[in-house]
N, C-alpha and C positions, 0 to 999 in steps of 0.2 A: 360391635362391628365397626370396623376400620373405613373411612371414607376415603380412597385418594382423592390426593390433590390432581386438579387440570393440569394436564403437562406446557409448559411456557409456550407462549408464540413464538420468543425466537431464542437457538442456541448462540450465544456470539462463541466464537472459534479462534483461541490465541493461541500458537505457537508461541512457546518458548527455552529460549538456549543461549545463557548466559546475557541474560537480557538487563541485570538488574541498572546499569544508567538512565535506563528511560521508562523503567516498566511501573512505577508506582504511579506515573504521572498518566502514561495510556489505561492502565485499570481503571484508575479512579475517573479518565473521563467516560470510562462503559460505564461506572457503575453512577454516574450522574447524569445521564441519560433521562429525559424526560418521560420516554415513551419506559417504563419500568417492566413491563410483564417477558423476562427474560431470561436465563441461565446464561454464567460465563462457564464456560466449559473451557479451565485454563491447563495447557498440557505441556508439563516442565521434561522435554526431551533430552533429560542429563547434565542438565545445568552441573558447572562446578564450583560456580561463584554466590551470591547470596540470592538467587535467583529464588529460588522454593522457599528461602526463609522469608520473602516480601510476599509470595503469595500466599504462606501459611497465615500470614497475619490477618490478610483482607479474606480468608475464608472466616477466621475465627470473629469477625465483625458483620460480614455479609453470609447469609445464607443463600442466597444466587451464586456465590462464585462457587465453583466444583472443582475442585485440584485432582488430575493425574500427574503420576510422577515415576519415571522408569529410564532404564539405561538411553543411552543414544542411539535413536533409529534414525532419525535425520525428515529432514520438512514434508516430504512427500509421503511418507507411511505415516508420521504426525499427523496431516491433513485429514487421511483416511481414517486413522481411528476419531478421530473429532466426530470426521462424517455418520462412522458407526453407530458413536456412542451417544449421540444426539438425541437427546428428548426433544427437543421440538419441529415443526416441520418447514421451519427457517433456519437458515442458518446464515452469521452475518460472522464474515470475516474479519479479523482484523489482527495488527502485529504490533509485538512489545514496544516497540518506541517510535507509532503515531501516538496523534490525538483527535479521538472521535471529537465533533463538533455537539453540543448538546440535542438538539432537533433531530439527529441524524435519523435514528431508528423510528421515529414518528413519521420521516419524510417518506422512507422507503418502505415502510410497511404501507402506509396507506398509497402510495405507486403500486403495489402489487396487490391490493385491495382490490383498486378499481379497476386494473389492466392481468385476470387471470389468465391471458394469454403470455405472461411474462411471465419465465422461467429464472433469469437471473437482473437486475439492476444495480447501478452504480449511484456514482454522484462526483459533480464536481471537486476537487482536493485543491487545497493551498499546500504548497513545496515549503516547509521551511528545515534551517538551517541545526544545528547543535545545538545552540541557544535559543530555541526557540524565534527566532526571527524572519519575518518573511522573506520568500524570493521572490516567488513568481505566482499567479494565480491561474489554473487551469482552467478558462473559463471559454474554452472553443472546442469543447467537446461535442460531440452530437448527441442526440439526445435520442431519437428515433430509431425502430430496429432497424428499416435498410443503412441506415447513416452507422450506427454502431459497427453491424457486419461487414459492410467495406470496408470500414477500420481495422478491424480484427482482421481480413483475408489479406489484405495490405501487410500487415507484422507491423499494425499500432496498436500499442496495448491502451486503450482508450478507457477500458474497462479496471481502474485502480484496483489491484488485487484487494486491499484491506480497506477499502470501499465499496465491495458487493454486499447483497444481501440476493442468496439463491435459496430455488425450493428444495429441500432434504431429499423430497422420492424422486425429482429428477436429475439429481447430483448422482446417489444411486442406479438412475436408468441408466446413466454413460458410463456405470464405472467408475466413478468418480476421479480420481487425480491420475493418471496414466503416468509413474516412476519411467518409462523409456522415456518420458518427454521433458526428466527434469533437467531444470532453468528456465522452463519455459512451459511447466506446468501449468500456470494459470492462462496461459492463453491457449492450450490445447483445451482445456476445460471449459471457454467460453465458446469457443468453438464448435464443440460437440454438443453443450446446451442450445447453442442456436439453429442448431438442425431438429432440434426436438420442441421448441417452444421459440417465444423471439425475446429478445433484449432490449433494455431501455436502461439510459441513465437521468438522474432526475437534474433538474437545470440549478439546483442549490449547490452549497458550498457541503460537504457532510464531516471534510478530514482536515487535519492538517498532518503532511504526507512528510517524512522527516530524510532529507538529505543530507548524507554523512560526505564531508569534504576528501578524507581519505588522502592517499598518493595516485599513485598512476594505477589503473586498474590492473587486475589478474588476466593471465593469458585466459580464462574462465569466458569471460564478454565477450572474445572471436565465435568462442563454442556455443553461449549463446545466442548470438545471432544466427549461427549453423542451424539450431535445433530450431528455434522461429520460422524459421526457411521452413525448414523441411515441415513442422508443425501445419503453414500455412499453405506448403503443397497437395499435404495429404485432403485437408480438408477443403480444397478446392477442386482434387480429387473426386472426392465424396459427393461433391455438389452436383459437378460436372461444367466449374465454370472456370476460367483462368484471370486471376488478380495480380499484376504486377506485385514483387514485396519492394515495400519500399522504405522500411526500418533502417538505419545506418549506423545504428546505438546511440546509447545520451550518457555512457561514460566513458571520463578523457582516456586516449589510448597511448597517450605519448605529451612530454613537457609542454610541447605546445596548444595541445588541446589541453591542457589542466592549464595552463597561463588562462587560457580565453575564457574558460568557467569561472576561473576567481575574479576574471576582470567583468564576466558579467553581474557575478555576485555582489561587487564592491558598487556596480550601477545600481543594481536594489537599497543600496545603503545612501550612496551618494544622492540620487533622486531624490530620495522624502527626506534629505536632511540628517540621517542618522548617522550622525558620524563616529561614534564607536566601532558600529557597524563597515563602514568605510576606511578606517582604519584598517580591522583587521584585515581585510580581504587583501587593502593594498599592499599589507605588509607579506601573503599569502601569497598573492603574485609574483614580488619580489624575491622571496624563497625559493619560487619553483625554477625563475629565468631572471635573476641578480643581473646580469652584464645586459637587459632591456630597458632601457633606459624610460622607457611608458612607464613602467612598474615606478619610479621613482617621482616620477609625474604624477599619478596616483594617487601616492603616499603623500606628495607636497601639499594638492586638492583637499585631501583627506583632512588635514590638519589647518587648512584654511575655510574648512568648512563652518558654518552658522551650530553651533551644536542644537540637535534637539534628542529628548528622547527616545531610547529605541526601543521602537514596537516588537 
């Protein structure tokens, strides 16, 4: 007679779609996670690229990672069969090109240990770059459920998508990912958990959260914002309370706001001395608005800088 095995404590939940630049390096930091009693439940939504062939590998090495693999249905029916198909009754987010911190899932499991009033939690993220290098450190997030819920009725996603860890039966009780609300799915989904339980995020570091430099954003961002709005209407709505929204986006929408990211980005470099890092940015500047003559100012800094390694 056959014994099962105890189902995991937590399912981590990875989308992915054409992920393979960054996805060896986000697996392997789930799968070296301290806190270990976990399934990756990794779901290859039609990759075309070598994407299923990196995770066939890490199945064939780990017996925690679980591969589904099917045509293209896209992030928010992705989501949901994750939610489905989930053996355990955590489920922790995450996307092919961060990088979990090692502590992370020991942080937040035992946050939602001691606080079963908490339905979903976060943690503070470090922003870095394509190279892996820092930008900036999220560390003025609130950590409390009234502090987080403001945030969220406001249209601040305070709650890092692939920095949660929520409970499976009350991801289920809302419904889980509501497809009218995609681009902004995850924060309808925070939303609707905290009318059902309260939210907390834990005061540590748990990600390093990956910002792609890109060009100018897609007419996509406007619509975003629209769906935010309306996301944090309804659920003020629901409340029966009115919170100003006060979101404005944080991707550039035009040359001049893409100049002022990379000049903030080349500050993350220039300040601690990394001047590779300083470099590029200055020269990224340059590209976007040539006849600014700051950008060339920059670049001269840049190259007059002390070198040190970069982090």
């Amino acid at each position: 007679m056959s014994v099962e095995s105890a189902p995991p404590a937590i399912t981590v939940l990875i989308p992915v779609y054409n992920g393979e630049e960054y996805l060896r390096e986000a697996v392997e930091s789930i799968l070296n996670q301290s806190f270990r009693d976990f399934e990756a439940l990794i779901i290859d939504d039609g990759s075309t690229d070598g994407s299923l062939a990196i995770l066939n590998e890490f199945a064939a090495q780990d017996e925690r990672v679980r591969i589904i693999s099917r045509e293209n249905r896209g992030l928010v029916a992705t989501l949901n069969e994750g939610i489905e198909q989930a053996n355990a009754p955590l489920i922790a987010r995450m996307d092919a090109d961060d990088i979990a911190l090692p502590e992370r899932f020991a942080l937040q499991v035992a946050y939602l240990t001691e606080h079963p009033e908490v339905v979903c939690v976060g943690g503070r993220y470090i922003n870095i770059d394509e190279k892996n290098r820092i930008l900036t450190y999220m560390d003025h997030l609130p950590t409390d459920d009234e502090g987080v819920q403001q945030a969220l009725l406001a249209g601040n996603s305070v709650l890092c998508h692939p920095c949660t860890l929520f409970r499976r039966d009350d991801a289920l009780a809302v419904g889980g990912y509501d497809p009218e609300t995609m681009l902004a799915e995850d924060l309808d989904l925070w939303l609707r958990l905290g009318e059902r339980g309260k939210l907390g995020i834990v005061p540590d570091y748990v990600l390093h959260y990956r910002e792609h430099s890109g060009s100018l954003s897609s007419g996509s961002h406007g619509k975003q914002l629209e769906v935010m709005r309306q996301v944090c209407a309804k659920a003020g709505e629901r409340r029966g309370v009115s919170v100003p929204f006060e979101c404005t986006g944080w991707r550039p929408t035009n040359r001049s706001e893409l100049y002022d990211r990379m000049r903030a980005r080349w500050w993350s470099g220039y300040a601690r001395g990394y001047k590779s890092m300083a470099l590029d940015y200055a020269w990224q500047a340059i590209k976007v608005m040539p006849w600014n003559p700051n950008g060339w100012w920059l670049m001269l800094k840049s190259i007059l800088l002390r070198n040190r390694t970069d982090s």
